[in-house]
N, C-alpha and C positions, 0 to 999 in steps of 0.2 A: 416642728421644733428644730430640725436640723437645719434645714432652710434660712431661720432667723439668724443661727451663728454663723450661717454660710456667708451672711448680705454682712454681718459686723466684720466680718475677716476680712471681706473685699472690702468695706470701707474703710479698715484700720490700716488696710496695704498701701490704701490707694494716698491715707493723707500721711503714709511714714515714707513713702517714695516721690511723694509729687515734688518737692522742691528740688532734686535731685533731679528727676526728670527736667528740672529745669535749669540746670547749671548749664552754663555758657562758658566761653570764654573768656570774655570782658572782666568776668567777676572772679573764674580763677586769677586772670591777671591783678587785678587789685585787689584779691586776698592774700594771694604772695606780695602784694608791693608793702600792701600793710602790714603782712606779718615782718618781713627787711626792715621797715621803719622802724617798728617797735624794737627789733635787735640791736638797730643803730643807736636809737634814742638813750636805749637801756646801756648800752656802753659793753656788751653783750660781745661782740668782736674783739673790741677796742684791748677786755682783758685777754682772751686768748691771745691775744699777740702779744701784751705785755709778758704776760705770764711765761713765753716763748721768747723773751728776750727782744722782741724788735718793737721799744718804746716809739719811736720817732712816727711808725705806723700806725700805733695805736692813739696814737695823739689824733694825727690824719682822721683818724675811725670815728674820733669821737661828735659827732654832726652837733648832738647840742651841748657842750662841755659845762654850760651850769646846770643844768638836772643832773650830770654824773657829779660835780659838785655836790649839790645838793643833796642829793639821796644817795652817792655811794662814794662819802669822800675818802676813803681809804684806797679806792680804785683810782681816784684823781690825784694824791698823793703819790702812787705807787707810779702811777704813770711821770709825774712830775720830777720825780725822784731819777727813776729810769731815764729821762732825757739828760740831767747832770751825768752821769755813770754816762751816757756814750758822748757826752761834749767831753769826757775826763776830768771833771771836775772831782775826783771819788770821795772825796772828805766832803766835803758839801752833800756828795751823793747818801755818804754813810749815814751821815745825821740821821737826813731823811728818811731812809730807810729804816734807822732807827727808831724812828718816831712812829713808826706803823706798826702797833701790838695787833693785830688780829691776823696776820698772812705771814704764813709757812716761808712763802717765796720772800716777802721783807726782810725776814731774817740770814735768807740763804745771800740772798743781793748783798745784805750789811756785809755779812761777811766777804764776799767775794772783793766788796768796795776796799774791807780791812787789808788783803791780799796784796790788791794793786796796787794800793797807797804803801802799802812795805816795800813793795818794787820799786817806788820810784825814788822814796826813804835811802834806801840802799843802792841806788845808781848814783843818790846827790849826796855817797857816803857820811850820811846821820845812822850809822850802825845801830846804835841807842832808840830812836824810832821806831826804826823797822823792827827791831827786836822786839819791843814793847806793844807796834799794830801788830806782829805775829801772837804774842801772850793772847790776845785778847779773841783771837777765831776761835771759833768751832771748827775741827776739819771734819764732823760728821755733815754741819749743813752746806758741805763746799761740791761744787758739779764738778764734772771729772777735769776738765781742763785748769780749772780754779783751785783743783786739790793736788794737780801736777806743778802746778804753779809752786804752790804753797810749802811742797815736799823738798820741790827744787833749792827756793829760799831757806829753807831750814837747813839745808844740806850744806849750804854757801855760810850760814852762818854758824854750824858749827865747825868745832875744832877739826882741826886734819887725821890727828890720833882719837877720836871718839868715834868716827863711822864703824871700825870693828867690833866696840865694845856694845 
């Protein structure tokens, strides 16, 4: 009796290890190239980078841009959006930005877009503007450079006797 579970042991070993046994090289190499593909394809990079600010690389990343289309246009948005914001277009960028309801980061981008465009509102002295893209942020969804920015303009645009009050 003991014998017989001894012979199934050695044969349940032998067929749970035998392809392992035969792993080569060749095939780890094209199961990592395949598994890269698949990250590429899926646009799986392409948002880390967005996400991290550097659009222009994540466009790069994206090897087949109509399947990130197709199945994750919010991601091709987001990225399309992010290339106006580093060309400086930020009003065009805002829209955009705006138009994306399902991502955290869409909304933090809007705003940060709202920010710039006050900046630049307020250098081509339209004080009325800038005042009004300032009304409209969030300084909760502003990153830290974007909410120094944004303190600094409010600082400029109020009155000179109100900073102690």
């Amino acid at each position: 009796m003991d014998n017989r579970y001894g012979s199934y042991r050695q044969v349940r070993a032998q067929r749970t290890w035998r392809t392992l046994g035969k792993m080569s090289w060749w095939r780890i190499i094209l199961g990592t190239a395949l598994l890269l593909s698949v990250f590429l394809i899926s646009g799986f990079f392409s948002q880390r980078l967005a996400l991290a600010g550097h659009f222009r690389a994540a466009q790069k990343l994206m090897v087949y841009p109509r399947w990130v289309e197709q199945y994750r246009p919010d991601l091709k948005a987001f990225i399309d959006a992010g290339l106006l914001y580093e060309s400086g277009d930020y009003e065009a960028a805002r829209e955009a930005f705006a138009g994306i309801d399902e991502q955290q980061a869409a909304a933090v981008m809007a705003n940060t877009c709202a920010v710039k465009l006050a900046a630049e509102k307020l250098r081509d002295g339209d004080t009325e503007a800038g005042r009004a893209l300032l009304d409209t942020v969030d300084p909760t969804l502003l990153q830290k450079d974007a909410a120094a920015e944004y303190t600094a303009l409010l600082e400029e645009l109020s009155p000179p006797g109100a900073a102690g009050s």
